[in-house]
C-alpha positions in Angstrom: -30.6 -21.8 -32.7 -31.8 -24.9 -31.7 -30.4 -24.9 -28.5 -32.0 -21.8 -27.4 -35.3 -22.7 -28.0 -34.8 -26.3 -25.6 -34.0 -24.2 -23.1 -30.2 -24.9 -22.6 -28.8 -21.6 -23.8 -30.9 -18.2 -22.9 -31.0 -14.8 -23.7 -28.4 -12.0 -21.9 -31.8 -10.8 -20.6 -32.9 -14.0 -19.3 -29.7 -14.7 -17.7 -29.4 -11.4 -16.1 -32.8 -11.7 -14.6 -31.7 -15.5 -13.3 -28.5 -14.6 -11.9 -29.3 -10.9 -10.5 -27.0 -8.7 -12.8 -27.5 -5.9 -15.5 -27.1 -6.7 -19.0 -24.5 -4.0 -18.7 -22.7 -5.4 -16.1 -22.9 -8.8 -18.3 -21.6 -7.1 -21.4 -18.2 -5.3 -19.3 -17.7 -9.0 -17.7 -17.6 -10.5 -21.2 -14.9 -7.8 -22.2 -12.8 -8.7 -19.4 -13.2 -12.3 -19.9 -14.5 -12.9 -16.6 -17.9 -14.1 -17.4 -17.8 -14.7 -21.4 -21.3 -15.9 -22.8 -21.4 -19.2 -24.0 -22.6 -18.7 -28.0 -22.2 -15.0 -29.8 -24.3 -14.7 -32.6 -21.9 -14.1 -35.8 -24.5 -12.6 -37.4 -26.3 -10.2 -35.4 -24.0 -10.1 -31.8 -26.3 -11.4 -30.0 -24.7 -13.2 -26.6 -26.3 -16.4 -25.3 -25.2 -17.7 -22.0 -25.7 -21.5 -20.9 -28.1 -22.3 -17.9 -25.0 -23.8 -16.3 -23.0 -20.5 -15.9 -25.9 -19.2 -13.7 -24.1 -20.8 -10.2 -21.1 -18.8 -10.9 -22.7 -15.7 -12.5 -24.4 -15.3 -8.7 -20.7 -15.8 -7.1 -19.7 -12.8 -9.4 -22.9 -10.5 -8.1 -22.8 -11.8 -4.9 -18.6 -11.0 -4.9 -19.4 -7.8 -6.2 -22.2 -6.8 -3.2 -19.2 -7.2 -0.8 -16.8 -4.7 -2.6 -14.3 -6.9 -4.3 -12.6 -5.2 -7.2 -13.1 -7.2 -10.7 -9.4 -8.2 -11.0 -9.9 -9.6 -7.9 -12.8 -11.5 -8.4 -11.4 -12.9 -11.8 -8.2 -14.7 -9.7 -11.1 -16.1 -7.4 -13.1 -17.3 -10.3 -10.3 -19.1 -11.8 -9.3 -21.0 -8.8 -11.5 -23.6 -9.7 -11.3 -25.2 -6.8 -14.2 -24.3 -4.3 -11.8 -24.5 -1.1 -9.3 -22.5 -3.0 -12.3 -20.0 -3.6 -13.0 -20.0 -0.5 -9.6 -19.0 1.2 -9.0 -16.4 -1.1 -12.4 -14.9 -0.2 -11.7 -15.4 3.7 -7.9 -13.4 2.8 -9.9 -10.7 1.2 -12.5 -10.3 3.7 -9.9 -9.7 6.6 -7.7 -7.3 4.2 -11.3 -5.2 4.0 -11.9 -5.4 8.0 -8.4 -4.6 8.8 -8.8 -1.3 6.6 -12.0 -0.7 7.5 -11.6 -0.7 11.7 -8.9 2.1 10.8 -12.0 4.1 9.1 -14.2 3.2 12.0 -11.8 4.4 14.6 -10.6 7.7 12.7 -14.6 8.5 12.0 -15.2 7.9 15.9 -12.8 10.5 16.6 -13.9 13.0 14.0 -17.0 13.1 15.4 -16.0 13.2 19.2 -14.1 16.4 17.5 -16.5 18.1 16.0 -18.7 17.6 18.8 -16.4 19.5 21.1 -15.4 16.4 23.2 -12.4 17.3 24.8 -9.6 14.4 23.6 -6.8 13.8 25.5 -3.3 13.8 24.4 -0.5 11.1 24.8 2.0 12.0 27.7 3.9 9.5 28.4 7.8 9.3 29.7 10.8 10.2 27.8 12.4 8.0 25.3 13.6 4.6 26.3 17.1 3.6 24.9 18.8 0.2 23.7 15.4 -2.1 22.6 16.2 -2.4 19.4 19.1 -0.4 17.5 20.6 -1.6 13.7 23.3 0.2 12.3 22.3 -0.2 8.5 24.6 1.1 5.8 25.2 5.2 4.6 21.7 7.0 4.3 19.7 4.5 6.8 19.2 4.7 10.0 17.9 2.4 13.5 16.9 3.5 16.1 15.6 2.7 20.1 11.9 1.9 21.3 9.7 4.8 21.2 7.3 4.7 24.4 3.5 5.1 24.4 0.8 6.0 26.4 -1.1 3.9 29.7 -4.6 3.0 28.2 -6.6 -0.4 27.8 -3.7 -2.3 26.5 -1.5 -1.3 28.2 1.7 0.9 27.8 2.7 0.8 24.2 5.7 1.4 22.8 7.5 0.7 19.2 10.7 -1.5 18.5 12.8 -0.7 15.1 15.2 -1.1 12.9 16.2 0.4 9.0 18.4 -0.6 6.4 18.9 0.1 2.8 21.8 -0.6 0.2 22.6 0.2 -3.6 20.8 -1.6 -6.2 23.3 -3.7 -8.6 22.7 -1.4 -11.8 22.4 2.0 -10.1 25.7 4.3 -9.6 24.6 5.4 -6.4 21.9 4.8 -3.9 18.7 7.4 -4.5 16.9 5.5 -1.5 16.7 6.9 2.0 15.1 4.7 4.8 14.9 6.2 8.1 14.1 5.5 11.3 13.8 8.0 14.3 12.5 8.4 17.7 8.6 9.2 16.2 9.4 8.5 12.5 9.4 5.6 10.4 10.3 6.7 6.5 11.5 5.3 3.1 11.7 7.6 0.0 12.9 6.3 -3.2 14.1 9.0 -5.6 14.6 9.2 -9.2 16.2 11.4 -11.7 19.2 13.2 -11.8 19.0 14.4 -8.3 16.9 12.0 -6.7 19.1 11.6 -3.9 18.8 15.0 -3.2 14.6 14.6 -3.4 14.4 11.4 -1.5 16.4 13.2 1.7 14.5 16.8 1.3 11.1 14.5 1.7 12.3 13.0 4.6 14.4 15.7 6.3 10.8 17.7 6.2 9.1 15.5 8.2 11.4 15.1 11.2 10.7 18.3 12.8 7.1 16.8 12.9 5.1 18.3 16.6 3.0 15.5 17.8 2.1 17.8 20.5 -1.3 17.9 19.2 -4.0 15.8 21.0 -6.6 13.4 19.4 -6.8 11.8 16.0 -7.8 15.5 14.3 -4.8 17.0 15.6 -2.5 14.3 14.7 -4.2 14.8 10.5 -3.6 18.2 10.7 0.0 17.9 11.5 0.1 15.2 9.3 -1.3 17.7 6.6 1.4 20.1 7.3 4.0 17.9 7.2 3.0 16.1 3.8 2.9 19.7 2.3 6.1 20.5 3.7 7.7 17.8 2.0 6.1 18.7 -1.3 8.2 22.2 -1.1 10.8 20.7 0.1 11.7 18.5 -2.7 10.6 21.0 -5.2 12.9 23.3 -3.3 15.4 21.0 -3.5 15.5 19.7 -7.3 15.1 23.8 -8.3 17.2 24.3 -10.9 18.9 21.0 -11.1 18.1 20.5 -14.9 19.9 22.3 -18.0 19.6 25.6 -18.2 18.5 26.2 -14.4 15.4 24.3 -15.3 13.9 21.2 -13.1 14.3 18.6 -14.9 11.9 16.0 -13.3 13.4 14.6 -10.6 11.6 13.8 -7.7 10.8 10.8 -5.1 8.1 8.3 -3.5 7.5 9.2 0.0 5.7 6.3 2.7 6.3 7.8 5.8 4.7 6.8 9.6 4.5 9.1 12.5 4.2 7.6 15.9 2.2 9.5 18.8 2.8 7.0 21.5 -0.9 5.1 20.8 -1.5 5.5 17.3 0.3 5.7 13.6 0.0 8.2 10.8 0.3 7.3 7.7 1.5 9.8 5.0 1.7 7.9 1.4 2.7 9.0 -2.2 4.4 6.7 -5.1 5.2 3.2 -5.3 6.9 2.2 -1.7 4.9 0.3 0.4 3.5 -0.2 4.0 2.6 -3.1 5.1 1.1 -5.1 8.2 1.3 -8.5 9.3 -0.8 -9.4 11.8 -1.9 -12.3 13.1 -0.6 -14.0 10.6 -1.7 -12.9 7.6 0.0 -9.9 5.3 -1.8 -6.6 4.4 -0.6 -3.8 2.2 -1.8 -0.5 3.9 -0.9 1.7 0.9 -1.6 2.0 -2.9 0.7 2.3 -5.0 -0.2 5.4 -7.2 1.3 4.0 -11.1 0.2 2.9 -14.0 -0.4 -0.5 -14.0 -1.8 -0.2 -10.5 -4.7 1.7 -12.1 -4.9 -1.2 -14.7 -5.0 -3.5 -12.1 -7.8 -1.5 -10.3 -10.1 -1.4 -13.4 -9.6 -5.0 -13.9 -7.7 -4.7 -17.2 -4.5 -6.3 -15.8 -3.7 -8.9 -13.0 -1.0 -9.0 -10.4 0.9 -11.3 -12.4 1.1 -9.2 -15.2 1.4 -6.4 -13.3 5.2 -7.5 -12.6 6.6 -7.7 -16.2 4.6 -4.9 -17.9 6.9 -2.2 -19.5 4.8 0.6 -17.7 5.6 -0.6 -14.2 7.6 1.8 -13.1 6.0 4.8 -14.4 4.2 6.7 -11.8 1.2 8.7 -11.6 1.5 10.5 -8.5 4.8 11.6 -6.4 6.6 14.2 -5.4 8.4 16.0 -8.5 10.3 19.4 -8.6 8.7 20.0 -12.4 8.8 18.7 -15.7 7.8 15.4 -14.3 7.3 13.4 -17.7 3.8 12.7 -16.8 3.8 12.2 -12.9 1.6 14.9 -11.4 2.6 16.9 -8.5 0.7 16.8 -5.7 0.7 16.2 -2.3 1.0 12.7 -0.4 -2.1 11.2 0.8 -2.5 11.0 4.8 -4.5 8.6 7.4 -4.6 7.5 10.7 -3.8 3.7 10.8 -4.8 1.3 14.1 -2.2 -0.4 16.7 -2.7 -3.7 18.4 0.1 -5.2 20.8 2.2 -7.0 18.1 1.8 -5.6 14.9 4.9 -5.8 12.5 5.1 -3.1 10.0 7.2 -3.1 7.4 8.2 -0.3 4.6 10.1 -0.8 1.7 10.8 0.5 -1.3 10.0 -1.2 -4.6 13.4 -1.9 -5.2 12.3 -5.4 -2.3 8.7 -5.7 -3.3 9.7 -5.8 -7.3 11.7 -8.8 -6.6 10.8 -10.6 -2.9 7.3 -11.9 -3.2 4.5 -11.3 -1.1 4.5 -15.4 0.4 8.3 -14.8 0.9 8.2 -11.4 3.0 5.4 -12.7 4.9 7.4 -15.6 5.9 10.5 -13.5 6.7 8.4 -11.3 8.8 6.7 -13.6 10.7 10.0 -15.7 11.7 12.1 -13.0 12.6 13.1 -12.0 16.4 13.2 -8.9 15.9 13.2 -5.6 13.3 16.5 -5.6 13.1 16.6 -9.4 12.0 14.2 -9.1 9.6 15.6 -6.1 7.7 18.9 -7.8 7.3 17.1 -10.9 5.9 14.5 -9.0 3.6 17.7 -7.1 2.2 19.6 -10.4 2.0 17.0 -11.6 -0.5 16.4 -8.5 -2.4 20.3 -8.8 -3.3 20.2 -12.2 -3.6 17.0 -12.2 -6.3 19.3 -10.0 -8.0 18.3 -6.6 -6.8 18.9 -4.0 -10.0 17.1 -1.4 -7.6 18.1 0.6 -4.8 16.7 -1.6 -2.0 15.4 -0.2 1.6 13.0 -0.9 4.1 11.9 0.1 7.5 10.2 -2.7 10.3 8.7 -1.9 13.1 7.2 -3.8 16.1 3.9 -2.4 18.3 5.3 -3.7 21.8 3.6 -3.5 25.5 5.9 -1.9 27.9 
């Protein structure tokens, strides 16, 4: 132990105190091989760490401060490059300030709620016709812009457009992706009836009153409607199992309500929602599976998210019984911000399994229009092969 003694290798509780973390948060950074010590003693298990590692032991406390998950902060670490680094810090910063102004904005109205401030409702004109209208294949629909409300912005209003098609492998397609005057939906279903799941889900929420005024109102229908659709599909897959008995089939559900000035967001499963604006690509939902948990506690990356043979196994969704491990329950609902040209898109997992994120972002951003860029995301799905059901709903936040 040489070394140690000339001061180029020090104890885990010398390096903790030098770079500002707990020996215990040391020890779990070792495990994941994000910050492995530089000697372990094969005698007694001792870790020594090398003065050198102390510049990037701070980047991983100082990452940490700011929220970033562990599986996130390894990529970043093993950039290398400090401009690399950097970027992918700056990509993560905006992801967290794009989800957190829809916090701030829901907690604002809360509390003018619960305060007794009177909130005003959206009434604005009847529905416009012809903006935007795609005819995609059996079980999708398009549909025309849905007007908003006067306010700071201006009048806004949403353009959109649906599509979804047969995966190569699958007999029939179990997808629906839908697209109404004040809903935006896509619900993948699985099982033996999952078509029948994946249209209950979404037939529940159609009937959706967005009468209510304010944010509160809007989470309470939201609330309603999410449980709805959990009856509904159990409803529907009653029975469809030998012997009379469930037998497990059930669907994802991503569903988004317009109110003429904001979106609700009502989430359960693997599809996705997600936003580009300004240029830059943000996933709105998580996905409630297996590996997303593993990615979550840092035990697996992104990359090896896509080929692990537990990627398709869910933890939450929306079952009829006897779901082989995926619990019932009920979807998860927010309230999501709208600026003047967002681009939303949903999609089942049947595009994001095979269309990357670089390559949807660039399809979303070059597009003219929703219905454009459904047909091209599609296109691609089918053309990487698509062994899935593939669907997906995109739609534009428009000044009138």
């Amino acid at each position: 132990m040489e070394r140690e003694k000339s001061g180029s290798w020090v104890t885990i509780g010398t390096f903790a105190r030098l770079c500002r973390l707990s020996a215990k948060a040391l020890r779990r950074y070792d495990e994941l091989g994000l910050l492995p010590p530089a000697l372990v003693d094969p005698v007694n298990g001792y870790r020594y760490y090398a003065e050198e590692q102390v510049e990037m032991a701070r980047l991983v406390a100082w990452l940490r401060r700011i929220g970033m998950p562990l599986n996130r902060i390894k990529e970043v670490v093993a950039l290398g490059d400090p401009g690399a680094a950097a970027a992918s810090i700056r990509d993560y910063w905006a992801r967290v300030e794009a989800e957190t102004a829809v916090r701030r904005d829901l907690a604002v109205f809360l509390a003018d709620h619960l305060s007794a401030r009177e909130a005003v409702g959206p009434e604005g004109p009847e529905g416009l016709e012809g903006l935007e209208r795609l005819e995609g294949p059996a079980r999708a629909v398009g549909a025309q812009a849905q007007p908003g409300v006067p306010g700071a912005l201006g009048t806004l209003g949403i353009r959109y457009a649906a599509r979804s098609v047969r995966g190569a492998v699958r007999e029939r397609n179990q997808d629906v992706a839908y697209a109404g005057a004040r809903l935006l939906a896509v619900a993948d279903g699985f099982g033996a009836d999952g078509a029948g799941a994946s249209a209950a889900a979404i037939d529940a929420l159609k009937p959706v009153a967005l009468g209510a005024a304010g944010a509160a109102g809007l989470l309470n229908v939201l609330e309603d409607a999410a449980a709805r659709a959990a009856r509904a599909v159990r409803d529907a897959v009653a029975g469809s199992g030998t012997g009379g008995e469930p037998d497990g089939s059930g669907t994802t559900l991503t569903a988004m309500v317009w109110d003429g000035a904001q979106l609700g967001l009502v989430h359960i499963g693997d599809s996705r929602a997600q936003l580009l604006r300004d240029g830059g690509l943000f996933r709105i939902t998580h996905d409630h599976s297996a590996v997303q948990s593993m990615i979550d506690d840092g035990s697996l990356t992104e990359a090896e998210a896509s080929s692990h043979p537990q990627r398709a196994l869910l933890l939450r969704a929306l079952v009829g019984g006897g779901g082989g491990g995926t619990a019932v329950s009920t979807p998860d609902v927010r309230l999501q911000e709208v600026r003047p040209g967002d681009r939303y898109l949903l999609c089942s997992d049947g595009l994001s399994a095979v269309v990357g994120g670089a390559e949807t972002a660039r399809v979303l951003a070059g597009a003219d229009g929703p219905g454009t860029a459904v047909r091209e995301l599609v296109a691609l799905a089918v053309a990487a092969g698509g062994p899935d059901d593939v669907s997906c709903v995109v739609a534009d936040v428009v000044s009138l």
